[in-house]
N, C-alpha and C positions, 0 to 999 in steps of 0.2 A: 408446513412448507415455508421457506423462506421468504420474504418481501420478495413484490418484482423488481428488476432490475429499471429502474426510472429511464426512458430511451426517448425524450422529450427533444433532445437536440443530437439524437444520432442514434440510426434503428439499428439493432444489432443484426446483420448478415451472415444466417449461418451459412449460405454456402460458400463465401466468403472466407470463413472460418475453415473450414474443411479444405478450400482450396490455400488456403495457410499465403491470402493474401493482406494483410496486417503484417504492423511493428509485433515483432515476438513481446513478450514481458517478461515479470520475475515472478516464482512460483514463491520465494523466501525473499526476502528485500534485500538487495547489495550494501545498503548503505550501514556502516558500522556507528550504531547511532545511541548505542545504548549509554553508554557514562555522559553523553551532552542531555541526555532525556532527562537523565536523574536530576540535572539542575532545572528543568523546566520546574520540579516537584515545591520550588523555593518560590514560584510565581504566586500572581492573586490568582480568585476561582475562575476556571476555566469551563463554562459548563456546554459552547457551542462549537463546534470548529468543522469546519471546511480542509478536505486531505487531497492535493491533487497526488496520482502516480505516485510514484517509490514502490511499488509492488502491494501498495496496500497495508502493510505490517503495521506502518506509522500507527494506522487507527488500532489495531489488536495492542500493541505499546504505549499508546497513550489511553486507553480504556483501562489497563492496569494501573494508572499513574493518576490517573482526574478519575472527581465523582461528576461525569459529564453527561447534560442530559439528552445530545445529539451530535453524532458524528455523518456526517455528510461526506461520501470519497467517490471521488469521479476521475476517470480516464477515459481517453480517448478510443486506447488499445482494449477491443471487445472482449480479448481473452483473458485483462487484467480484471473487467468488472466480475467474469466468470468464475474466474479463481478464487473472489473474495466471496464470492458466494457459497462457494463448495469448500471453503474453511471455515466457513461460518457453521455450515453444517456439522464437518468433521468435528469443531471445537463442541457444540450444542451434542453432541454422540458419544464423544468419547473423550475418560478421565486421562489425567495429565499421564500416567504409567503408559497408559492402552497407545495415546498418542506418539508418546518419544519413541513406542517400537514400532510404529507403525511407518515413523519415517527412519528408521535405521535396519529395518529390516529388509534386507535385499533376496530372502531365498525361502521365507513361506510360498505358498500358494494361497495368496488372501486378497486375491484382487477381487474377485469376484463379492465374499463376503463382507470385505469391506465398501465396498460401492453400491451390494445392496441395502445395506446397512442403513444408509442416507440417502439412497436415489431417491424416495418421496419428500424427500424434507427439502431440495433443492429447490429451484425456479424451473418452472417446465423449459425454457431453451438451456440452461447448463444441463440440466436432464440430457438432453437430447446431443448437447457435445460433449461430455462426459459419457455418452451412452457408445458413440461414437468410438473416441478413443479406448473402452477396454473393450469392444467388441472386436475392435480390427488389432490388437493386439496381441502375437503370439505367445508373450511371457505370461504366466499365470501369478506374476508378482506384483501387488498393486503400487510400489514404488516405480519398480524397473517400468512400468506399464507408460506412468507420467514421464517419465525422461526420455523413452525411445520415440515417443509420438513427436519430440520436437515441437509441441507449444508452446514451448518458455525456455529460454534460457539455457546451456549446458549445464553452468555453473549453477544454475537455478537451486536446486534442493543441499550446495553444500555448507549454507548458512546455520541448517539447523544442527550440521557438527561445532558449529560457533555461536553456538544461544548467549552466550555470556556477553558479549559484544555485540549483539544483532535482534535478539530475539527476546526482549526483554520480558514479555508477555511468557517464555519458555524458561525461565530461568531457575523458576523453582512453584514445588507443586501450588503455592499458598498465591502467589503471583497468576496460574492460571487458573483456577479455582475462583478467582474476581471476573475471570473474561466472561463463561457465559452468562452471567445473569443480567449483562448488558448489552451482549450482541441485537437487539431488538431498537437497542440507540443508532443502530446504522444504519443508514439510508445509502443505496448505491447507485449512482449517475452515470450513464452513459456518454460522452463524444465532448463537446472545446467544454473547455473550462469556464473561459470568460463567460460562453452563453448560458451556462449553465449556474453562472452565480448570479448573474441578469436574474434569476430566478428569483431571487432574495430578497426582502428588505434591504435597506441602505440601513447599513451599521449591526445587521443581525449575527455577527460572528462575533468571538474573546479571540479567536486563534484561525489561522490560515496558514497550510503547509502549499509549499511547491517544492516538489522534488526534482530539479534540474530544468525546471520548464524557462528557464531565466537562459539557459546556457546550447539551445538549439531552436532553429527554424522547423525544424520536421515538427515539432511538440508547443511551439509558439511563434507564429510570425510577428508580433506586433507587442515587444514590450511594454511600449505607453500602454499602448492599452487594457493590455494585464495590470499593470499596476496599478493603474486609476479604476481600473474596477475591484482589484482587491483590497485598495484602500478606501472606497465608497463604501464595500461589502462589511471592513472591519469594524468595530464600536469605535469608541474612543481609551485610547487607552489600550486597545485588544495588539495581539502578537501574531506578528509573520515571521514564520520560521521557514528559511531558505535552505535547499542543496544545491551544492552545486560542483563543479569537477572544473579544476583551475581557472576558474573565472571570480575569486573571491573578493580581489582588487576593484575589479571594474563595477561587478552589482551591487558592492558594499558603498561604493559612490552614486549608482545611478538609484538606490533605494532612496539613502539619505536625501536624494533632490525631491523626493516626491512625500516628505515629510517625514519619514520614520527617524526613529533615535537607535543607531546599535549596539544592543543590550549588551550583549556574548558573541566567541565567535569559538569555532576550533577548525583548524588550518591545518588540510592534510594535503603536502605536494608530492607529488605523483615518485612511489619509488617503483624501482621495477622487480628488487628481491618480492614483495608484498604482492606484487602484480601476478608474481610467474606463482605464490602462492596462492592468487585465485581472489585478492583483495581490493578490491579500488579504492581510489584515493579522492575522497567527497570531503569537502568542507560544510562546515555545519554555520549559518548565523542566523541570530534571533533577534529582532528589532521589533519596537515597540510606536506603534500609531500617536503622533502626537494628537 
């Protein structure tokens, strides 16, 4: 069975969950991240890092890429930490072939099979809302199963027709074949971010992701505060890697006041041919803790 889900600064509520009151999430990550990852590869060692949100993928993508000896990934949205659990599984079950058909398969009847497959390996509460969703489920399809229940995303599952750009941990069988024998590096957090790196040591991270928590109030009221705690949290010298959706200007200035250097950027402004094809438009920047 998988580690518990850490709920030290926010219990996870499953009726809650059931009553499908939470932020949805992503079951595959929006953010098109993979050729900015591959320059991370030129960096010094990266052995600790902190993942807020992006659907989680970051950690399975940067776990291909660092011989890292802790990935720590925390969200707010309960059905994010859920999901990383029940891929952690899937990945720990099944080889990279067994996996690609399992998400492009839309018209076996393998929901069942495949959900028994892992139900023990889970956390007893994804158990119990994964038990949930294919039980109340008319398809007998274990894809179609996850996208009619509507806990994540519509777009949710069409990243992994786009591995090459998004899924970099998918891209080839030799690249997944690295994942599981580290999945046990992950630790997963429940609810605010900031209280949850309070957790920490002061300086026990090389690396800190935030996925768009710079660029809304629902996911961060209080930027100082995020950043002076994730520059507390950083080493010296360690990297904050930001997402963020047309605010590239503004956090690229308000990072640099609070001490960082930045390193890299890649700057995607919003089209809407890319849109109506199902793409959003994330800028990627990497700054470095002086």
């Amino acid at each position: 069975m998988n580690k518990e889900i850490k709920q030290i600064c926010q219990k996870i509520d499953y009726q809650k969950i059931i009553n499908r009151d939470f932020y949805p999430s992503w079951f595959f990550t929006n953010e098109k991240l993979n050729e900015f990852l591959k320059k991370l590869d030129k960096l010094k060692k990266i052995e600790r890092i902190f993942a807020i949100a992006g659907g989680n993928d970051f950690v399975f993508n940067i776990l291909s890429l660092f011989d890292v000896n802790e990935v720590d990934v925390c969200d707010k949205r309960p059905m994010s930490c859920l999901t990383t659990d029940y891929k952690i599984a899937l990945f720990r079950e099944f080889n990279y072939e067994e996996l690609l058909k399992i998400f492009s398969d839309f018209k076996s009847h393998n929901k069942e099979q495949i959900h028994q497959r892992i139900r023990g390996k889970i956390n007893l509460l994804t158990q119990k809302v994964f038990d949930y969703i294919f039980y109340n489920c008319q398809h007998n399809n274990f894809i179609k199963c996850l996208q009619k229940s509507r806990f994540w995303y519509k777009e949710s599952f069409n990243q992994v027709k786009n591995k090459e750009d998004y899924l970099f941990y998918l891209i080839s069988r030799e690249k997944y074949q690295i994942l599981p024998t580290k999945l046990d590096k992950i630790n997963i957090y429940c609810g605010d971010f900031v209280n949850n790196l309070k957790l920490f040591d002061k300086g026990h991270f090389d690396a800190i992701y935030l996925s768009n928590i710079l660029d809304s109030k629902d996911y961060n009221s209080d930027n100082q505060l995020c950043l002076e705690t994730v520059k507390s949290r950083l080493n010296k010298n360690g990297y904050l890697f930001i997402v963020t959706q047309n605010k590239n200007r503004i956090i690229a200035e308000c990072v640099n006041d609070f001490g960082f250097t930045l390193l890299a950027q890649e700057i995607h402004n919003f089209n809407v041919l890319s849109f109506l094809l199902g793409h959003y438009s994330y800028s990627f920047l990497l700054f470095q803790n002086k």
